[in-house]
Structures are given as C-alpha cells and as structure tokens.
C-alpha positions as CSV (number, residue, x, y, z in Angstrom):
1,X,0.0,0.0,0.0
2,X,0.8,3.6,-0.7
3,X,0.5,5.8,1.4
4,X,0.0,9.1,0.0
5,X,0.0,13.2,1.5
6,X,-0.9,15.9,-0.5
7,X,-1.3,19.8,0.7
8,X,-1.7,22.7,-1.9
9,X,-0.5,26.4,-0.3
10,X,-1.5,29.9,-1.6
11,X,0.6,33.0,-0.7
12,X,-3.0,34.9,-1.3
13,X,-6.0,33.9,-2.1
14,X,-5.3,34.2,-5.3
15,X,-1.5,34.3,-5.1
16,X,1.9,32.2,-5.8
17,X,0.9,28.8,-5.2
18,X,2.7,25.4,-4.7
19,X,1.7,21.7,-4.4
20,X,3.7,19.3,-1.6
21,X,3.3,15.9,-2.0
22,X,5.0,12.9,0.1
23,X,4.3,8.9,-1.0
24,X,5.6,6.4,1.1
25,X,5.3,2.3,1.3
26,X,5.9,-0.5,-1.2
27,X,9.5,0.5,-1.4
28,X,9.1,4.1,-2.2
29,X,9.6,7.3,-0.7
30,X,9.1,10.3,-2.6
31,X,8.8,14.2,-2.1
32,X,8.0,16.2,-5.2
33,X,7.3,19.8,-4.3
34,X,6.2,22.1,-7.4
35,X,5.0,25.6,-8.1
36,X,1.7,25.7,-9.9
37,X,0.9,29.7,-10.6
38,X,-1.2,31.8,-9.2
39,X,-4.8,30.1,-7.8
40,X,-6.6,30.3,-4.8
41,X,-6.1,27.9,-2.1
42,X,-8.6,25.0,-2.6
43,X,-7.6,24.9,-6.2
44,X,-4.2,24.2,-5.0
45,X,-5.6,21.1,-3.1
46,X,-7.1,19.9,-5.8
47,X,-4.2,20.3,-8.3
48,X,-1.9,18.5,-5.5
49,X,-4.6,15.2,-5.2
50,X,-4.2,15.0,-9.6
51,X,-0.5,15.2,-9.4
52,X,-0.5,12.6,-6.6
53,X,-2.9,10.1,-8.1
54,X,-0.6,10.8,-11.6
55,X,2.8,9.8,-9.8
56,X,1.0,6.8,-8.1
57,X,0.1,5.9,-12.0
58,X,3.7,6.2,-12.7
59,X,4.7,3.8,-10.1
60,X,1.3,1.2,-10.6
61,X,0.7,0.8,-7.2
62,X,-3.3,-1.2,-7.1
63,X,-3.9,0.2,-3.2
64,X,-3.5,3.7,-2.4
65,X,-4.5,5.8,0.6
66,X,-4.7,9.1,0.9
67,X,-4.2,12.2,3.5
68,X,-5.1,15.6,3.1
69,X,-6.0,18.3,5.3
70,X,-8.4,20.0,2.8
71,X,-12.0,19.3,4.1
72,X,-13.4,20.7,1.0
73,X,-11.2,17.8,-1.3
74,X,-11.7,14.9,0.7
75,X,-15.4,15.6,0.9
76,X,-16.0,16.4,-2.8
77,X,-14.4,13.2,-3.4
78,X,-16.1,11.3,-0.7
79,X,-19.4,12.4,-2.5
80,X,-18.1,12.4,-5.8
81,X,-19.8,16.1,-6.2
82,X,-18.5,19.7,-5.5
83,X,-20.9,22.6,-5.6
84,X,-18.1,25.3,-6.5
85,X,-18.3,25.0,-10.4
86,X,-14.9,26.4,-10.4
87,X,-13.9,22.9,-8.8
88,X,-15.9,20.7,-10.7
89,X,-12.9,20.3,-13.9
90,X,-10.7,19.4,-10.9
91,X,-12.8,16.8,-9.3
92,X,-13.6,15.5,-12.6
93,X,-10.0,14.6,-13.4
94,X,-9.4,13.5,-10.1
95,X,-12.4,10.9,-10.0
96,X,-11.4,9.8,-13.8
97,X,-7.4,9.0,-11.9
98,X,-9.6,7.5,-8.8
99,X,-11.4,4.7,-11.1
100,X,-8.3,3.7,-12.6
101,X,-6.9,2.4,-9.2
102,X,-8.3,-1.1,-7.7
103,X,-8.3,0.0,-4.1
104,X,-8.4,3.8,-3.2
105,X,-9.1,5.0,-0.2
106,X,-9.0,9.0,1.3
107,X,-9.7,10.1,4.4
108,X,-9.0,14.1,6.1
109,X,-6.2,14.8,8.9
110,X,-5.3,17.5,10.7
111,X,-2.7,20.1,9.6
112,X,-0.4,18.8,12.4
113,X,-0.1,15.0,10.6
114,X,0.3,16.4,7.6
115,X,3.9,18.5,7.9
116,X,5.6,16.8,5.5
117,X,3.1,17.8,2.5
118,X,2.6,21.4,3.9
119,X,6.4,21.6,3.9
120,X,6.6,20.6,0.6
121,X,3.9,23.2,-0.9
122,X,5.2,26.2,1.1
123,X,8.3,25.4,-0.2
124,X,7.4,25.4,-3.7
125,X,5.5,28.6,-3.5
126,X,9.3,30.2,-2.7
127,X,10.7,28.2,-5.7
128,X,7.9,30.1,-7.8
129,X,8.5,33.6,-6.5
C-alpha cells in the first residue's frame, strides 16, 4: 500500500501557489514539491490530489490511501460532487485517476499529521516567486 499526502498552499487567495506531496510504502519514498501559478487555495488542493494520483500511475501501485487536510477535497471526493463550479474540472480529473486504481481510499487529517506535504507546498511557493 501507498500511502499518500498531499497539501496545496496559496501566498493569497489568489496568489503564488505550490503543491507538496509525500508517497511512502511498497519501497518508495518520494517528495515532489512544485509551483503551480497563481490560484486560490482550494484549487491548490485539488491540483496536488491530480499530481499525486498521476505519480502513483507512474509507479502502478493497485492500493493507495490518501491524506489531506483540505475538508473541502476529501469531501467532494467522498461524495463524488463539489458545488463550487470552479472545482468541478478538478474533481472531474481527479475521480477519472480515482477509477483507474483497484483499491483507493482518502480520508482528512489534521494540519499537524500532515507536515511533511505542507512543507513541501510552502516550499514550492518560494521556488515560484
């Protein structure tokens, strides 16, 4: 299983943004930590769950589980929907990732087990500026 944390982090809201992401088990342990632009906040979560769920494509692991501290992008994908139209391309792409993987699971953590990630994105938002 691979076990996967993802934070997005906005210097603004909109403002310089960055993804952190940090996948660890079968093997693997991998930090990627990129600057995506300027967006809002939850966008950044989103954009940090499709990267994710791409890498873990890459490496064609069948059980994944994810972490995030974003309430808004664990429950859209929980319930598959997102009332923000803005979000809806995001959750689309995520969910068309999600179906591709045999055993996904994601569940929401607080911002203190989730350092690594938030590390990650912050830093990347300094790579961007």
């Amino acid at each position: 299983m691979l076990e996967v944390y993802i934070d997005g982090a906005s210097a603004g809201n909109p403002g310089p943004s960055g993804i952190g992401i940090f996948i660890k088990g079968e093997g693997h342990t991998i930090k990627i930590s990129e600057f995506i632009g300027e967006t809002n906040n939850h966008i950044a979560e989103f954009m940090a769950l499709i990267r994710a769920l791409e890498e873990v494509k890459k490496i064609g692991s069948s059980l994944i589980s994810v972490r995030s501290d974003s309430k808004i992008v664990v429950a859209s994908v929980e319930k598959k929907y997102v009332k923000n139209e803005e979000y809806k391309p995001y959750l689309e792409k995520a969910i068309q990732l999600i179906e591709t993987i045999d055993m996904f699971f994601i569940k929401w953590i607080p911002d203190n087990q989730n350092k690594a990630a938030d590390a990650l994105a912050r830093e990347a938002i300094l790579k961007g500026k």
